[in-house]
DSSP file (Angstrom, degrees, kcal/mol; ACC not computed):
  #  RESIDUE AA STRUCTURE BP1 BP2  ACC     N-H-->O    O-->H-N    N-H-->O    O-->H-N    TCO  KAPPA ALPHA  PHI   PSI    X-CA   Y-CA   Z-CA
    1    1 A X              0   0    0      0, 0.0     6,-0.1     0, 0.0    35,-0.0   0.000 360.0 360.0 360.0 -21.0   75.9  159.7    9.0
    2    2 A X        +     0   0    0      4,-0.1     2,-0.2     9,-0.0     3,-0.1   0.208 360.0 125.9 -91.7  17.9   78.2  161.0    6.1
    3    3 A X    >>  -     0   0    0      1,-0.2     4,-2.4    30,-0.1     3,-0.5  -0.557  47.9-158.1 -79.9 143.8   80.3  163.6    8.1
    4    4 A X  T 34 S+     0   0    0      1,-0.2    -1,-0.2     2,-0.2     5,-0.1   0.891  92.5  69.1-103.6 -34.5   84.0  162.9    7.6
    5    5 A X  T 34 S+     0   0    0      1,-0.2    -1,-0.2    -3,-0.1     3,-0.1   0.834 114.5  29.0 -39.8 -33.6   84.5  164.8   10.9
    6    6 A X  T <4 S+     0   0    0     -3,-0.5     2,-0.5     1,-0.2    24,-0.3   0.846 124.4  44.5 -86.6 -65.5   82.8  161.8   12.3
    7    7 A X    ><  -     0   0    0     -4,-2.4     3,-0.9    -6,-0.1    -1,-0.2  -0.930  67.9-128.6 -79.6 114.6   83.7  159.0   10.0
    8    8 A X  T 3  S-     0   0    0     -2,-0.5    -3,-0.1     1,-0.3     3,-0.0  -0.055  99.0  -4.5 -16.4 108.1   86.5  157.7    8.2
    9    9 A X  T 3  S-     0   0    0      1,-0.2     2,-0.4    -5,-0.1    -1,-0.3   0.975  77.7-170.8  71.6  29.4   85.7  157.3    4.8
   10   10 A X  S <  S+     0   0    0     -3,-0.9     2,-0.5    -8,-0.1    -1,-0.2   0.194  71.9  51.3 -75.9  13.6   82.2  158.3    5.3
   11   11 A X  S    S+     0   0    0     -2,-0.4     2,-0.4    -3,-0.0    -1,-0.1  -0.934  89.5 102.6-126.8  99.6   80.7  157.3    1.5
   12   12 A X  S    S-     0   0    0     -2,-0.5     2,-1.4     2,-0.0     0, 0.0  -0.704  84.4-124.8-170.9 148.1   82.1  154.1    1.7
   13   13 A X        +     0   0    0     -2,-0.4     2,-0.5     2,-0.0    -3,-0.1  -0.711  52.2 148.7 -88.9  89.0   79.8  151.2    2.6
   14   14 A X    >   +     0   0    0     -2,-1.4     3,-0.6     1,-0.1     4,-0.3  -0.877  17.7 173.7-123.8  99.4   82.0  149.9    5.8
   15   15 A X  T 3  S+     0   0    0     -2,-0.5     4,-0.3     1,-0.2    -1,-0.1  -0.001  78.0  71.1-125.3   6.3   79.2  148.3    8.2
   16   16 A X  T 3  S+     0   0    0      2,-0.1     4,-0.5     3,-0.1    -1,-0.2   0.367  78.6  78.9 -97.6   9.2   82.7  147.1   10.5
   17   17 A X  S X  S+     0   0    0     -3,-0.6     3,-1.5     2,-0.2    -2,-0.2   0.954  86.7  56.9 -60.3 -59.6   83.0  151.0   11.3
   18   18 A X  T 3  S+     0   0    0     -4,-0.3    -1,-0.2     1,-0.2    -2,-0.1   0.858  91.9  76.7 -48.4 -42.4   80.2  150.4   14.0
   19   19 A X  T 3  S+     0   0    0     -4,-0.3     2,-0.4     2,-0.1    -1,-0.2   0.775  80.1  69.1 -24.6 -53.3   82.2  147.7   15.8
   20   20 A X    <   -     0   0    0     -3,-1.5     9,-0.2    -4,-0.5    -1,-0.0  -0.469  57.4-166.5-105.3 160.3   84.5  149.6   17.6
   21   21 A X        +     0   0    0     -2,-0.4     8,-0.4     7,-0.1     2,-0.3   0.598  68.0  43.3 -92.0 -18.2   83.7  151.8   20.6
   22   22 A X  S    S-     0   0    0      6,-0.2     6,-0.2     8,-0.0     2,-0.2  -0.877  72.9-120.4-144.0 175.3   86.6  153.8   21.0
   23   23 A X    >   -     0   0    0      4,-2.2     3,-1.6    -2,-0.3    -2,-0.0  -0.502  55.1 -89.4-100.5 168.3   89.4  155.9   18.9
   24   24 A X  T 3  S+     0   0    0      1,-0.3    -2,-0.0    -2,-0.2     0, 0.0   0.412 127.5  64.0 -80.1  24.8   93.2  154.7   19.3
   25   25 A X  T 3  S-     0   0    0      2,-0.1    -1,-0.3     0, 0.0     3,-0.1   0.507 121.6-110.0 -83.7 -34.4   93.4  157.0   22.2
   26   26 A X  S <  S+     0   0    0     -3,-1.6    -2,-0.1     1,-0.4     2,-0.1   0.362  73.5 135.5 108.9   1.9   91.1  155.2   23.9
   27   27 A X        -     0   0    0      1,-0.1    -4,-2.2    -5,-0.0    -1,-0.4  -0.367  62.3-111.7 -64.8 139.2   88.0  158.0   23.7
   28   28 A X        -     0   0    0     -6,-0.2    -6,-0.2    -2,-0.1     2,-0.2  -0.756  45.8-169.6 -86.1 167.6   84.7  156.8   22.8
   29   29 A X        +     0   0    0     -8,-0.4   -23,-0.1    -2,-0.2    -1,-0.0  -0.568  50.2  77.2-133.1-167.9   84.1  158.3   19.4
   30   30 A X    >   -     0   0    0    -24,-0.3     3,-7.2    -2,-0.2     4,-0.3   0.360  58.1-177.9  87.7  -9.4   81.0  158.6   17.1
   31   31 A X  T 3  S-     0   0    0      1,-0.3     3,-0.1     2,-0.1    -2,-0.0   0.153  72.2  -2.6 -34.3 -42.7   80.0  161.0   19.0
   32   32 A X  T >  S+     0   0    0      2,-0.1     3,-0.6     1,-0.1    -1,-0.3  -0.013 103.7 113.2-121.4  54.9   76.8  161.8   17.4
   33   33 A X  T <   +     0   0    0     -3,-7.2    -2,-0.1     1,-0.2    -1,-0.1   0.505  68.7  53.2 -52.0 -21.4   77.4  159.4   15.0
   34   34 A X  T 3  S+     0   0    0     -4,-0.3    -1,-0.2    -3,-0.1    -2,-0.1   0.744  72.7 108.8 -87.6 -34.0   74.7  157.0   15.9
   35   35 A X    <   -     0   0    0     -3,-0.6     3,-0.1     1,-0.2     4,-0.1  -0.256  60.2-158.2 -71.2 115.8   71.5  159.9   15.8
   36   36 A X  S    S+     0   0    0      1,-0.2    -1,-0.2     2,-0.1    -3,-0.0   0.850  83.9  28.1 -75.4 -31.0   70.1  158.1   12.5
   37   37 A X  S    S-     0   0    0      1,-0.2     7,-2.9   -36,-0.0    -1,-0.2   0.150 103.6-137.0-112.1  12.6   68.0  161.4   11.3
   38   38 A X        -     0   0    0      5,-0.2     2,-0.5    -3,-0.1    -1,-0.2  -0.081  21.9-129.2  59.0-166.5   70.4  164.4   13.0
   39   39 A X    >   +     0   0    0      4,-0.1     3,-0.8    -4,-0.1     2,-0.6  -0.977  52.8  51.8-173.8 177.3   68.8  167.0   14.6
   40   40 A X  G >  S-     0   0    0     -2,-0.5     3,-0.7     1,-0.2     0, 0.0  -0.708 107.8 -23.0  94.7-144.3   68.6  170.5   14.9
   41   41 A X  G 3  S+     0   0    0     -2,-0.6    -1,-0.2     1,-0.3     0, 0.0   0.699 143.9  43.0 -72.3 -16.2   68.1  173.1   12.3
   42   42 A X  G <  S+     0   0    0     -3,-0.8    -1,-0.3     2,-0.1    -2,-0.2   0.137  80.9 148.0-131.8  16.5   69.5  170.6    9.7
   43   43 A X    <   -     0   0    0     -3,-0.7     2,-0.4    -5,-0.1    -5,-0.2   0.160  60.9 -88.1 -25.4 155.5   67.6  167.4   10.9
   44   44 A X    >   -     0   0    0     -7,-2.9     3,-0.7     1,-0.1     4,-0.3  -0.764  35.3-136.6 -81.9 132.4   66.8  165.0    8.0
   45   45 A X  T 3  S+     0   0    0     -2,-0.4    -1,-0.1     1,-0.2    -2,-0.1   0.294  91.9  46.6  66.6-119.9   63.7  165.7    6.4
   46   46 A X  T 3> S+     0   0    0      2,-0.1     4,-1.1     1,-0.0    -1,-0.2  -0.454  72.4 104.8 -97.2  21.7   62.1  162.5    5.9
   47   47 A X  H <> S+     0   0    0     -3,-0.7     4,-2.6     2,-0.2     5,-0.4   0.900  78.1  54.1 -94.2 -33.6   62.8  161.5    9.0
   48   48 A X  H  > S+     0   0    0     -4,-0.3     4,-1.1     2,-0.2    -1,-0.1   0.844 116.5  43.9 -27.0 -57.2   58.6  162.1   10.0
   49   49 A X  H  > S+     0   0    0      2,-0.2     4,-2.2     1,-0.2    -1,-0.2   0.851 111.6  51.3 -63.0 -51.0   57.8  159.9    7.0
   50   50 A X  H  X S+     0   0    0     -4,-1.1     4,-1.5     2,-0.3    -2,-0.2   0.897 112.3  45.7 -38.5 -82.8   60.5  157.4    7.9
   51   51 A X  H  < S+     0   0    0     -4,-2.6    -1,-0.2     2,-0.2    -2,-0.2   0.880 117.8  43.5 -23.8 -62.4   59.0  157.2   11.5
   52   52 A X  H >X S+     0   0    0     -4,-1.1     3,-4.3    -5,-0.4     4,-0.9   0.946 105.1  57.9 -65.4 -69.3   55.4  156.8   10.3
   53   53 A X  H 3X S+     0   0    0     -4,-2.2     4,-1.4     1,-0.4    -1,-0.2   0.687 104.0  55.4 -74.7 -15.0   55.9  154.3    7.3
   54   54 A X  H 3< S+     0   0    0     -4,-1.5    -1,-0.4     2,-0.2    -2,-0.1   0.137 110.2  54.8-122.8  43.2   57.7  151.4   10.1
   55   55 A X  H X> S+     0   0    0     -3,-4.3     4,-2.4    -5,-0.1     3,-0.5   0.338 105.2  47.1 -51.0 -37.9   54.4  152.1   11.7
   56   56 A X  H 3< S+     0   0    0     -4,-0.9     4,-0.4     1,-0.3    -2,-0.2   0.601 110.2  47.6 -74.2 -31.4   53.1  151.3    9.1
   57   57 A X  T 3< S+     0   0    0     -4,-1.4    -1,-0.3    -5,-0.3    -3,-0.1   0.501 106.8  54.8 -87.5  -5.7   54.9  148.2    8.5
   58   58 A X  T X> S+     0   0    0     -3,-0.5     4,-2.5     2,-0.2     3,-1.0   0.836 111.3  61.2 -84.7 -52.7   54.6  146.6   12.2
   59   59 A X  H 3X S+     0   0    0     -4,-2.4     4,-1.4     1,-0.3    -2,-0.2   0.718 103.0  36.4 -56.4 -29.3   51.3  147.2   11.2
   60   60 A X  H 3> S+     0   0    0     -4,-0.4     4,-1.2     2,-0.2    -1,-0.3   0.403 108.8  62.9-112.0   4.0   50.9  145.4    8.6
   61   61 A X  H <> S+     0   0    0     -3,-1.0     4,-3.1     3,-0.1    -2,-0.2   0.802 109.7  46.6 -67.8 -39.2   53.1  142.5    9.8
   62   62 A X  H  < S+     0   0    0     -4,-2.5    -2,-0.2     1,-0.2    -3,-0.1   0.999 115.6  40.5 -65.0 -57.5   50.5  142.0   12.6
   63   63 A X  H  < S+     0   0    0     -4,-1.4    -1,-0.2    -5,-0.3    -3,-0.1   0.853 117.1  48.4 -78.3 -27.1   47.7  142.2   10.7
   64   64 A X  H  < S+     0   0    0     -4,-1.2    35,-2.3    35,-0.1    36,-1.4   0.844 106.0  57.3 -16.5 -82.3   48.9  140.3    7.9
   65   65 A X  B  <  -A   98   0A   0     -4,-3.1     2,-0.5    33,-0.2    33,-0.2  -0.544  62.0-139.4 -79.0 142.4   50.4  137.2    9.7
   66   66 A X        -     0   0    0     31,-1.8     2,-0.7    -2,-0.3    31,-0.1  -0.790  33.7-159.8 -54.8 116.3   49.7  134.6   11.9
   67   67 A X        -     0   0    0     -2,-0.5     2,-0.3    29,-0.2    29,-0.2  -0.853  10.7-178.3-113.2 140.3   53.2  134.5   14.3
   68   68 A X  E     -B   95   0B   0     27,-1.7    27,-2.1    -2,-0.7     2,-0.3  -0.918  29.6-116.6-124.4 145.9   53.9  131.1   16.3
   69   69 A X  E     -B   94   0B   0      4,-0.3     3,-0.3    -2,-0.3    25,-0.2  -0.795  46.3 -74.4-104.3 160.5   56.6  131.0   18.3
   70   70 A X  S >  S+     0   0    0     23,-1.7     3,-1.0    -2,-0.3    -1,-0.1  -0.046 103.3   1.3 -83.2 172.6   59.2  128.7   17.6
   71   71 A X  T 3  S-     0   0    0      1,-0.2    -1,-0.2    -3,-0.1    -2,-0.0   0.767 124.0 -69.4  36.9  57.2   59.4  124.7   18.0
   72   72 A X  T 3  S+     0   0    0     -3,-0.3    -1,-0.2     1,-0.2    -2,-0.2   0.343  79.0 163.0  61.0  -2.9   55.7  125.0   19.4
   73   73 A X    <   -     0   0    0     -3,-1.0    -4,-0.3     1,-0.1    -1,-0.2  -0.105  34.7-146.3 -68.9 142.0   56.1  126.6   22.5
   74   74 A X  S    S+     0   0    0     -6,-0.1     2,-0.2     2,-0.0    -1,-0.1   0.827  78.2  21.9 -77.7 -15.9   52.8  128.2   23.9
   75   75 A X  S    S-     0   0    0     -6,-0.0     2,-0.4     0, 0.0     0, 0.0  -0.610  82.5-102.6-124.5-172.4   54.6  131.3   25.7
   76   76 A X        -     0   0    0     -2,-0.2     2,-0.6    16,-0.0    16,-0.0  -0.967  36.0-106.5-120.4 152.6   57.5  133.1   25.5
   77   77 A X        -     0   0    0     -2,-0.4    13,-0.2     1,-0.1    12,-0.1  -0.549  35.9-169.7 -55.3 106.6   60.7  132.8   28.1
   78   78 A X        +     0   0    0     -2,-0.6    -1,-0.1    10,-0.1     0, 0.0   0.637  49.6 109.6 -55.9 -39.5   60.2  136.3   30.3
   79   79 A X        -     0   0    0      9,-0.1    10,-1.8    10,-0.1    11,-0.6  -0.067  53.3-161.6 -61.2 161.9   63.6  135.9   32.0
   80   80 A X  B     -C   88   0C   0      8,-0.3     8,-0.2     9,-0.2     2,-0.2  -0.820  17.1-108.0-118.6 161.0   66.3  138.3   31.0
   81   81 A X        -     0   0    0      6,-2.7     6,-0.1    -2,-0.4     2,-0.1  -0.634  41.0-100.5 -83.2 152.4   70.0  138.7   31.2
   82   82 A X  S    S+     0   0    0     -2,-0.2     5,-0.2     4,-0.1     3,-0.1  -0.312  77.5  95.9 -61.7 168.6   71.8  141.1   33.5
   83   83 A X  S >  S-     0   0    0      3,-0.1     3,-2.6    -2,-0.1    -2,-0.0  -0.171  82.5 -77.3  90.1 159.1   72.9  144.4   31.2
   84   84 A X  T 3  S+     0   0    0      1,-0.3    -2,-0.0     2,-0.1    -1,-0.0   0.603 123.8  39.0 -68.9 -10.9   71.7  147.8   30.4
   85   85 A X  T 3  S-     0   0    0     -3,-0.1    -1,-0.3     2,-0.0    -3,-0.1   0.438  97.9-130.9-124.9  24.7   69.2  147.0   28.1
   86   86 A X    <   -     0   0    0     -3,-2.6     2,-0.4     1,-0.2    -2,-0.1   0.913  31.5-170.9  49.5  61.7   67.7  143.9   29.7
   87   87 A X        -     0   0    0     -5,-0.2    -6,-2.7     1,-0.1    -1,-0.2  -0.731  33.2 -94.1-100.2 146.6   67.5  141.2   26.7
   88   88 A X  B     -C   80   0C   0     -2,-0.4    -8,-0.3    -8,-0.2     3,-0.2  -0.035  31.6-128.4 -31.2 147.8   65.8  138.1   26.9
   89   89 A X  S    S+     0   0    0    -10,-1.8     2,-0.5     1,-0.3    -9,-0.2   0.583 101.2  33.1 -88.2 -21.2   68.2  135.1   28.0
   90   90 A X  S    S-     0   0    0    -11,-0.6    -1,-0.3   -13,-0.2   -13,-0.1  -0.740 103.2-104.8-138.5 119.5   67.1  133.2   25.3
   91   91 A X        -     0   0    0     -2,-0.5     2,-0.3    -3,-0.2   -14,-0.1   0.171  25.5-128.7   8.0  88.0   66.1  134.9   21.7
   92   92 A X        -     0   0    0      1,-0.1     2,-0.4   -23,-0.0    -1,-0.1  -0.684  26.7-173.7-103.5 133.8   62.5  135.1   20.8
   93   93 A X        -     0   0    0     -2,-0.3   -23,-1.7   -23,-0.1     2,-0.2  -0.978   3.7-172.1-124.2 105.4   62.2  133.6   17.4
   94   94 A X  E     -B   69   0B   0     -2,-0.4     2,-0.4   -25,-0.2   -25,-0.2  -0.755  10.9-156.8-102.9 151.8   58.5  134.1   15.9
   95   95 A X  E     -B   68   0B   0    -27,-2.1   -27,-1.7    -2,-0.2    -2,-0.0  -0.970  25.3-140.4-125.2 122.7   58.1  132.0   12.4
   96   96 A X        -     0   0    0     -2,-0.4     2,-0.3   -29,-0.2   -29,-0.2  -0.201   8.9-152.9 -70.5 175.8   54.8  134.1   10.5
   97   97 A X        -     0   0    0    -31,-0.1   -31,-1.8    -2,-0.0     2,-0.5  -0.937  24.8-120.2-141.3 128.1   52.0  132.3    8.6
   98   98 A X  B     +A   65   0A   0     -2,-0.3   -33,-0.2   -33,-0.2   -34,-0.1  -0.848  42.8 164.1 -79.8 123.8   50.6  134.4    6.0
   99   99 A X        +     0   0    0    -35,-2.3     4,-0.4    -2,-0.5     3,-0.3   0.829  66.2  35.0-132.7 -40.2   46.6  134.8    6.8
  100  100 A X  S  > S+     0   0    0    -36,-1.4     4,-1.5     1,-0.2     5,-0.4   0.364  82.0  93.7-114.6   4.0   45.1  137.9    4.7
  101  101 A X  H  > S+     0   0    0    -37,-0.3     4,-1.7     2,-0.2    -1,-0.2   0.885  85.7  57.0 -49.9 -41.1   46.9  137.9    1.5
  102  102 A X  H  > S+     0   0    0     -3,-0.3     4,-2.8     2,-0.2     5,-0.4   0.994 110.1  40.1 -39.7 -88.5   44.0  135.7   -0.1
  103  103 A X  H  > S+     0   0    0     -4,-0.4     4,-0.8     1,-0.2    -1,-0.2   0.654 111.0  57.9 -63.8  -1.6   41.3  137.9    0.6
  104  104 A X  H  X S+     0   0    0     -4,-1.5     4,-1.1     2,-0.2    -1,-0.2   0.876 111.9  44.4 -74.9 -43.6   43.3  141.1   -0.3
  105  105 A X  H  < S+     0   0    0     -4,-1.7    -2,-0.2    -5,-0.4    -1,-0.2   0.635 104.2  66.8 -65.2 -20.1   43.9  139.7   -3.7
  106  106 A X  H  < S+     0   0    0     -4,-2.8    -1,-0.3     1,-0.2    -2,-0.2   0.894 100.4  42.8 -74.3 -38.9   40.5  138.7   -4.0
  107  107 A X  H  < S+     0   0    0     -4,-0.8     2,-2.0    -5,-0.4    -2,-0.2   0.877  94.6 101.5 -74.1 -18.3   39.0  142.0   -4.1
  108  108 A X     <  -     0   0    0     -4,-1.1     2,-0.2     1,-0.1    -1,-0.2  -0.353  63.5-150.3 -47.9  50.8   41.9  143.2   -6.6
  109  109 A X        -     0   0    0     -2,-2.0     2,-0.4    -3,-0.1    -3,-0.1  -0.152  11.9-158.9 -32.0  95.6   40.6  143.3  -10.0
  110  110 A X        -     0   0    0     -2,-0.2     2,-0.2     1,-0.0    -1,-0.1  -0.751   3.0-151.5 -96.5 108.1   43.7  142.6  -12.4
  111  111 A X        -     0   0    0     -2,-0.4     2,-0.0     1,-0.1    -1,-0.0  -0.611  20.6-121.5 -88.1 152.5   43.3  143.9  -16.3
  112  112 A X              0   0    0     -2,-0.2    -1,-0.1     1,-0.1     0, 0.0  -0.353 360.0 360.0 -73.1 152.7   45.4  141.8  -18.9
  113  113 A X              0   0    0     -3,-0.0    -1,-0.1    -2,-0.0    -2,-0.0   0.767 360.0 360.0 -94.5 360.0   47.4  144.1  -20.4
C-alpha cells in the first residue's frame, strides 16, 4: 500500500485517494493498489495472522451477542439491486445485545492490586 509508484504521497493518511478510479488520462490506476497483504515473494507476513484473528472476531461477535434486526422486523429483505456485486436494496442493519459477558466475568477472578 506504501509504493509511491502506485500512490501519490503514499505515507500520508489520504483515505480520498480511493475515490477516484482513473488517472487524468483516463486509465484505471491502482493497479495493484487494492491487494491489502501483496503477494508474491514479498507478501506481508502477517497477513495469515491477520486472516485468522477476523475469524476470530466474527466469532466472537456471534457468540457474544444477541443481533435483532432493526425496528423489529422478523426477517431480513432478500431482494437485491442490479450491479456486480449484488447488494441488498435496502441495508441490513443488525442492533447486538450483549448475552455472555456476565458469565465470562464471573468466572474471572480479579486480585486488588
Amino acid at each position: 500500500m506504501r509504493d509511491p509508484a502506485v500512490w501519490v504521497n503514499p505515507d500520508d493518511y489520504s483515505p480520498e485517494r480511493f475515490l477516484k478510479s482513473s488517472d487524468d488520462s483516463g486509465r484505471r490506476s491502482h493497479h495493484g493498489g487494492f491487494i491489502p497483504f501483496g503477494g508474491g515473494r514479498r507478501m506481508c507476513v502477517g497477513s495469515a495472522m491477520a486472516l485468522s484473528v477476523i475469524h476470530c472476531a466474527v466469532a466472537a461477535m456471534v457468540h457474544c451477542y444477541d443481533w435483532k434486526l432493526e425496528n423489529g422486523e422478523e426477517s431480513v429483505n432478500m431482494e437485491t439491486t442490479l450491479g456486480f456485486n449484488m447488494a441488498l436494496a435496502k441495508p441490513l442493519v443488525c442492533l447486538p445485545k450483549l448475552v455472555c459477558a456476565e458469565s465470562v466475568f464471573q468466572s474471572v477472578e480479579v486480585s486488588s492490586l
